[in-house]
N, C-alpha and C positions, 0 to 999 in steps of 0.2 A: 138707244142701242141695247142688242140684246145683251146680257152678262149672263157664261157661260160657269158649270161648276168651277172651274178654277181660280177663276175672277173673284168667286166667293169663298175660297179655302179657307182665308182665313179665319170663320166665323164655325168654321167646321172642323178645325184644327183636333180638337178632341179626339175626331174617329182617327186618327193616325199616327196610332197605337205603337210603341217599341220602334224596331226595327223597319221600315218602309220601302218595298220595292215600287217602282214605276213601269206603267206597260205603255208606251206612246209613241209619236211617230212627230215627223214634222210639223203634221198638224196641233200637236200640241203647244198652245198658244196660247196666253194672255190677251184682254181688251188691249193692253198699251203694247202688245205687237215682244212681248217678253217669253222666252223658253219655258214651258211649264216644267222641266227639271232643274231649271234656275227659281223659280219661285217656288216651288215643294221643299228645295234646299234651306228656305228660310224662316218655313213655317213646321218640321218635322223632321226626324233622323233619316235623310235618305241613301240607302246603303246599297240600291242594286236594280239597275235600268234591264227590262226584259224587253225582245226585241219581237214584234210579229212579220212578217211579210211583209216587205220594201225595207226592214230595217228601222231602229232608232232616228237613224238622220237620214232617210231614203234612198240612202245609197246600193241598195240594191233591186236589181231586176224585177218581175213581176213574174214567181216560180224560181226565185234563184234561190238554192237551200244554202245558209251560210251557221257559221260556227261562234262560240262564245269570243270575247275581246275585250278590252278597255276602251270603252268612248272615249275620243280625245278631248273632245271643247270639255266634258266634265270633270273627265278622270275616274268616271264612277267603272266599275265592271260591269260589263251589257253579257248576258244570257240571251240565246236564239230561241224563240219558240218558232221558228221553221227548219226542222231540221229533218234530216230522213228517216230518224227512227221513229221521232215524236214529234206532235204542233204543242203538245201541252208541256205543264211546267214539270222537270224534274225534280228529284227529290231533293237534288247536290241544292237546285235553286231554291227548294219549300223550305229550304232548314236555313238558306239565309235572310228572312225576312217573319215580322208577323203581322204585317198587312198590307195588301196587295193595293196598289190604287188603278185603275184605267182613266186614261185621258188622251183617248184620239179622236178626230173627226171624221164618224161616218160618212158614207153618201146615201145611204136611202136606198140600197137595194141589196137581194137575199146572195146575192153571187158574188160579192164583195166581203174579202176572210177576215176583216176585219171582227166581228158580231163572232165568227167561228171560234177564234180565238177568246173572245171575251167567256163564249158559254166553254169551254176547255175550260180556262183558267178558274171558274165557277166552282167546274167540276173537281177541281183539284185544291182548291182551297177549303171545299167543301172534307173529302175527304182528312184533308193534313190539320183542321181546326183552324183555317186564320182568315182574319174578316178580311172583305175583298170592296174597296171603296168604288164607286163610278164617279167621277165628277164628268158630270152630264155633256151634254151639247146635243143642238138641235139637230133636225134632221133637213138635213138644205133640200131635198122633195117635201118637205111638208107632209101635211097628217093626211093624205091621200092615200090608198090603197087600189093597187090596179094588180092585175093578173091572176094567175091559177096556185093554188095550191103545190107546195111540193108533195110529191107522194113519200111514205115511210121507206120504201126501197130504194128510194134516190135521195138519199142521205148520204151525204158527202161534206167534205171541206168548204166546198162552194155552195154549198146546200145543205145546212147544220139543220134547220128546223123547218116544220112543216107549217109554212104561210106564204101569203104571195109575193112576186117576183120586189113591187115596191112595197113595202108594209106601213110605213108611216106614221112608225114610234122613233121615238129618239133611243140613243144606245141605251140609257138608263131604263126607260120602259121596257125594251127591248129584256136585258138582265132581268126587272122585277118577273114578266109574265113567263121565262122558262124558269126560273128556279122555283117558283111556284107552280107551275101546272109539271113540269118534269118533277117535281119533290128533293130536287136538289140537295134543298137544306145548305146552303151558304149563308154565313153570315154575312149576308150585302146591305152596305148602304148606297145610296145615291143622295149627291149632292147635286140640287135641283137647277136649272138655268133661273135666270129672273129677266122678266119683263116678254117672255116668251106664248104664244099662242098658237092655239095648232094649223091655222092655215097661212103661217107667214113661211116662204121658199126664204131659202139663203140672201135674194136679192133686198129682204123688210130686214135682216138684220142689222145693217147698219152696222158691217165686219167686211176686212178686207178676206181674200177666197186665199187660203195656204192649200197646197197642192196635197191631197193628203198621198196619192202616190205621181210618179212621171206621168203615168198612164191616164190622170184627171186633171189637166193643166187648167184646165176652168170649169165654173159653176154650170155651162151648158153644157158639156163635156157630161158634167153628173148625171143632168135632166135625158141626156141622149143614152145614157151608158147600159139603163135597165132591157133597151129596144135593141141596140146596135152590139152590145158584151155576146150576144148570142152567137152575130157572126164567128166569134172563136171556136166552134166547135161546125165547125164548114171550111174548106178547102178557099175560100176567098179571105181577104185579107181586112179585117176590122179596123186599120188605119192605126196601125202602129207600126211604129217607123217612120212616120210623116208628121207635117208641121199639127197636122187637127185628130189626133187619136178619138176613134169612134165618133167623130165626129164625119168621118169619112171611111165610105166601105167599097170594095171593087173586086177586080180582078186581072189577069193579062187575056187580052179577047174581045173586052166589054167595049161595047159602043157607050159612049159614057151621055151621050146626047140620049141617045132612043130612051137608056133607063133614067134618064134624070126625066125627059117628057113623061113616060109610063107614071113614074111614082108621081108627080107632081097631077097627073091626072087623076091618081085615085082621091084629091079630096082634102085627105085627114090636116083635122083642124092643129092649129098652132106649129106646123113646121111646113117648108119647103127645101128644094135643092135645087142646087146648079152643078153641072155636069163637071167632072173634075180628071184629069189624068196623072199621075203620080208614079215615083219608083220609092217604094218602102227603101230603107236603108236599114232595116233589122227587120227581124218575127218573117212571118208569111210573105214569099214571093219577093224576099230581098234580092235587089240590083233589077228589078223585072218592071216594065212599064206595062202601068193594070190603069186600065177606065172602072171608072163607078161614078157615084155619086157624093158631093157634101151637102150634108144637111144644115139645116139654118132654122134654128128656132124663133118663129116670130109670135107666137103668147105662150109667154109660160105655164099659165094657168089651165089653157086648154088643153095642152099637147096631152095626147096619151102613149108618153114612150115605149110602151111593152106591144099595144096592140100595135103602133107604127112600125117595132124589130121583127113582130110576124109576117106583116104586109109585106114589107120589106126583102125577107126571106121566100117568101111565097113567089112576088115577083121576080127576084132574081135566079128563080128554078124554072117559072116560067118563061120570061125569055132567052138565057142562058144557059139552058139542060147543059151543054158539050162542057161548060165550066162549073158552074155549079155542083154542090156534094158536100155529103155527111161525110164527116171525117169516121174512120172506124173506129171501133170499141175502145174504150181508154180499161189504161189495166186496172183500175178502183170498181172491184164490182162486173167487170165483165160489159161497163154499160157504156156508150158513145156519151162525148163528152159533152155534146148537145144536151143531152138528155139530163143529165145531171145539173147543166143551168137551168134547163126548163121546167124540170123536178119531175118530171115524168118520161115515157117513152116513144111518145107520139110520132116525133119526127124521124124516128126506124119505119114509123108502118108505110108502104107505098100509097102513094096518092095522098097523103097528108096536106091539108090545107089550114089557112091561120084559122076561120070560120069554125071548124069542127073543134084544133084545137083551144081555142078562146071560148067554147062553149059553156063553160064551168063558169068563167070569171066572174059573174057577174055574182053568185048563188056564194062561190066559195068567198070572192070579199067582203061581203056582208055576213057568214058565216067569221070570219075573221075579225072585223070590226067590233062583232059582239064579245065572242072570245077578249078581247086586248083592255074593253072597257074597262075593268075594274084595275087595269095595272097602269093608266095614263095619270099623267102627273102633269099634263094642261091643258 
């Protein structure tokens, strides 16, 4: 089994200095299946649960801005770090703590705000003097790297740093390589996982899958999320509000046969699909009967999520122009919200295909991979 930094806190007790706030989410979890603000309670002073997106206990939406409160199960005081004015910590919050800890479970991709908030919180700890802990966890994609680069102008929330869509460090390498290459200047530590290696997926861990939002109810859910998240910035519906979120994508219109044979014709290794027709009951095209497709991962190891979200896209433009469509410009930047997943702006230009823009991927992950070397830690 793998043992994640928390699993190890107490050998590390030292760095959790004074006063101790916590940044975590449901995924925050012990090997024996225990709250990691129940076990931080017993190993160091903990004074003040900071909340990112979905919330402390997940009880909120995916984009739902919510306000400061007292957690119940702890009793501690929960601060919002998703709020309208700011994602980072405020001062009311810097001044009640002097050292930050994060422990949630990423998923291994650059569009997921979790890593966002981490590099804020960096930034602000940096500034106000107080050391900022990581207690590690793996990365359930594994030390894989697939996609393009984000570019500097598509910097966003969804898109904090410029690397590829899956990157393939854990959150704690993730922390070392921008506070060093941005000059941060944080005093961060990270507490390392044990028994961990860089191409073992979520399934070698030998760990039950905590949902780290509604929106990821399973470990294929993840592996799908980097390919299929894209759909959200297109007028069809990425399969929320239904029983298999992004694991299923469509529209009202779609013949769910014709696109389930297309995509199943192009090939790509480690996934197929069976034609599916659904009514979202929330998000896109609620109460509306849409055909698409559900996908079905049959090797982990092969599948290459991002190139399959292109394909994907491409075909669904291809035989469904009358439905299909870039949603318009989001108000961050002027720029469509596509674009800001993808990290560039490709999918504004007419005639856009996955070929052209997958062109990069290959140059820029291995440009990536070297960059990240000196900051992995297995």
């Amino acid at each position: 089994m793998v043992l994640f930094g928390i699993d190890r806190v107490e050998a590390f007790a030292h760095l959790l200095q004074g006063r101790v706030a916590l940044i975590t989410s449901p995924s925050g979890r012990t090997a024996d299946n225990r709250s990691s603000i129940d076990r931080l309670k017993e190993v160091c002073d903990l004074r003040l649960l900071l909340a990112p997106e979905h919330g402390v206990r997940g009880d909120k939406g995916a984009g739902e801005l919510f306000e400061d409160c007292i957690d119940g199960p702890s009793g501690l005081p929960m601060m919002s770090l998703y709020r309208k004015d700011s994602k980072g910590l405020s001062p009311e919050a810097l001044a009640r703590f002097d050292t930050l800890v994060y422990d949630i479970q990423d998923v291994g991709c650059r569009y997921y705000t979790f890593i966002s908030t981490l590099k804020n919180a960096m930034a602000d700890c940096a500034k106000a003097g107080k050391r900022l802990v990581v207690l590690d966890r793996p990365n359930p994609l594994g030390g894989k790297v697939e996609g393009t680069t984000l570019l500097p102008d598509c910097r966003s929330f969804v898109g904090c740093w410029e690397m590829p869509q899956r990157y393939g460090l854990t959150c704690g390498e993730f922390a070392r390589m921008v506070n060093a290459e941005e000059r941060i200047g944080c005093d961060l530590q990270v507490v390392p996982c044990q028994g961990l290696t860089r191409d073992m997926l979520f399934s070698d861990w030998g760990r039950i899958w905590v949902m780290p939002s509604l929106g990821i109810p399973r470990f294929e859910t993840a592996l799908l999320y980097p390919g299929t998240c894209l759909f959200e910035g297109t007028c069809w519906s990425e399969g929320r509000g239904t029983a298999d979120p992004f694991a299923i994508v469509g529209a009202p219109g779609v013949d769910a046969e014709a696109f389930s044979d297309a995509f199943n014709g192009l090939g790509l290794e480690g996934v197929v699909s069976t034609p599916v027709y659904f009514v979202p009951s929330s998000s896109k095209h609620k109460g509306e009967r849409c055909g698409g497709v559900h996908l079905h991962i049959t090797d982990e190891g092969a599948l290459r999520p991002v190139e399959m979200g292109y394909r994907l896209l491409e075909l669904a433009r291809e035989l469904f122009p009358e439905t299909f469509g870039i949603l318009p410009p989001h108000s961050e930047g002027g720029k469509c919200f596509i674009s800001l997943l993808a990290g560039n702006r490709g999918f504004e230009s007419e005639g856009w295909t996955a070929e052209t823009l997958l062109r990069s991927q290959e140059r820029d992950c291995a440009a990536f991979r070297e960059k990240a070397e000196p900051y992995r830690l297995y």
